[in-house]
N, C-alpha and C positions, 0 to 999 in steps of 0.2 A: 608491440605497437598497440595491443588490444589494451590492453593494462593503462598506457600513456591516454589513450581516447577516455576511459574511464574514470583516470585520474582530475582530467580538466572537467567531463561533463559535472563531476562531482565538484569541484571547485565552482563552478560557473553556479548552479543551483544553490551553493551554499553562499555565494555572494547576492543573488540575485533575491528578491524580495518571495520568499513564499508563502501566501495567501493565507494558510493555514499549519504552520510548523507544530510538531510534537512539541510538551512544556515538559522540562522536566527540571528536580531540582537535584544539587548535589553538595557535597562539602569539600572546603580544601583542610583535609586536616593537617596539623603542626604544631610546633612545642620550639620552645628558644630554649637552646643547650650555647653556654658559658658564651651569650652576645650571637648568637648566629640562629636563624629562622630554617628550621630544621621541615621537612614535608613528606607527609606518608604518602607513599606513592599506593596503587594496588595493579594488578594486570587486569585486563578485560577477561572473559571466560572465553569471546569465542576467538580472538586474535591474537592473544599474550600481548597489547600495547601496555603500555603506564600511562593511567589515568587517575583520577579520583574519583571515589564513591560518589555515583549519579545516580534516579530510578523516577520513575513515575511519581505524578502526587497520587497522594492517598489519605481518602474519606475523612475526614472530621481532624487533619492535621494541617496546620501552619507550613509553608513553605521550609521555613527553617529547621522546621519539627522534622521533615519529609527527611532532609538534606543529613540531619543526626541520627536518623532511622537508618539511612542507607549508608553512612558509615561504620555502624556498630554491626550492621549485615554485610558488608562486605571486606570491613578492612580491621573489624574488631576492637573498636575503641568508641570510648565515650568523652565527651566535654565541653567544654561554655561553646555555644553555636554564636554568633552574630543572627540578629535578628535581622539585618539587611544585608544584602548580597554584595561581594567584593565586585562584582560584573557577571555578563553572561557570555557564553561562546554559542556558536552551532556547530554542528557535526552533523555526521549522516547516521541513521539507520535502516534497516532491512526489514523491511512489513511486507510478508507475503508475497513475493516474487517483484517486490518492486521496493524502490530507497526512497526512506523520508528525510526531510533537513528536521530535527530537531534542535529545541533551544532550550540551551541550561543556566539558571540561575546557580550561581556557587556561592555557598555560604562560609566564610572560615569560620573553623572548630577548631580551639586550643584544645587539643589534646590534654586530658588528664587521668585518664586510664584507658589501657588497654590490654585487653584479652588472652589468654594464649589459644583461646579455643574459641570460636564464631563461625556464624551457621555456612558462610563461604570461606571457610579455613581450606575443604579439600578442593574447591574451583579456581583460588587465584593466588595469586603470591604477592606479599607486601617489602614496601624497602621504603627503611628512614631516609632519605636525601640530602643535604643542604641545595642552596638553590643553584651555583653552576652545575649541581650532576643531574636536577630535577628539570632546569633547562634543558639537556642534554637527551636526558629519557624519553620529558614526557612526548607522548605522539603527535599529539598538536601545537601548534604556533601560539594560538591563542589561552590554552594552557598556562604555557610557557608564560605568556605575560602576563596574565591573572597571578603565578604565584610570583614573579618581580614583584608585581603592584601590591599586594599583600607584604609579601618580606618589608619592602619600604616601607609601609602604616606601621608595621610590628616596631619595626628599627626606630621611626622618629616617633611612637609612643613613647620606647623605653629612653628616650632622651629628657634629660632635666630641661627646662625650661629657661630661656633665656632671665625673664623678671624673678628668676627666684634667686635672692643672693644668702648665702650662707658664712654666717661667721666662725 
């Protein structure tokens, strides 16, 4: 029952407007394998959920900047970042005996290399997805439809265009 109380106060705060939310940025990384939007997932350190590389900003970097630093630190890959965010989610975090709503800009990163060795190799664990099982995984809702919303831009990129005709 305690857990159930917890669960809502937390939903209620993160719907609710707060004054002052945590910023942070993150990446949704991914790679198209033979027509399908493929996504790294990585675990959190302190809950084992499936999320994507998120972290503070930091000094003298771009949002975007921020977002491809915390996936080369957490999930061990590097590559083309968007310089404008797919959307933002909130979530909660844990500051000192009390929880903040935090909100994340997500940047998609096509993956073009990655790692076998990265400085959170020994804290988290990574998994390539497509998007029914990254739906499935990931811990949040809103996750979840950041990377639909993403797979669809990727999908009707790679589509030729109607006015272009080919003889």
């Amino acid at each position: 029952m305690q857990r159930m109380l917890e669960e809502w106060r937390e939903r209620l705060a993160l719907l609710g407007s707060d004054p002052d939310p945590v910023h942070q940025c993150g990446a949704i990384p991914y790679t198209v394998v033979e027509g399908q939007v493929v996504f790294l997932l990585i675990t959190s350190r302190r809950s084992g959920r499936w999320i994507f590389p998120k972290g503070d900003p930091m000094v003298g970097l771009q949002p975007w900047e921020v977002a491809a630093a915390e996936a080369r630190e957490e999930a061990g890959v590097e590559g083309e970042v968007d310089h404008v965010p797919i959307g933002r989610y909130r979530t909660m975090k844990s500051q000192a005996l009390r929880r903040k709503v935090v909100e994340v800009n997500l940047f998609p990163l096509r993956v073009t290399h990655q790692f076998e060795d990265w400085l959170e190799k020994g804290s988290r664990y990574r998994h390539w997805a497509i998007l029914p099982e990254a739906r499935r995984l990931l811990s949040d809702k809103h996750l979840a439809d950041l990377a639909t919303r993403l797979s669809r831009r990727v999908l009707a990129e790679a589509q030729p265009t109607s006015d272009v005709v080919t003889k």
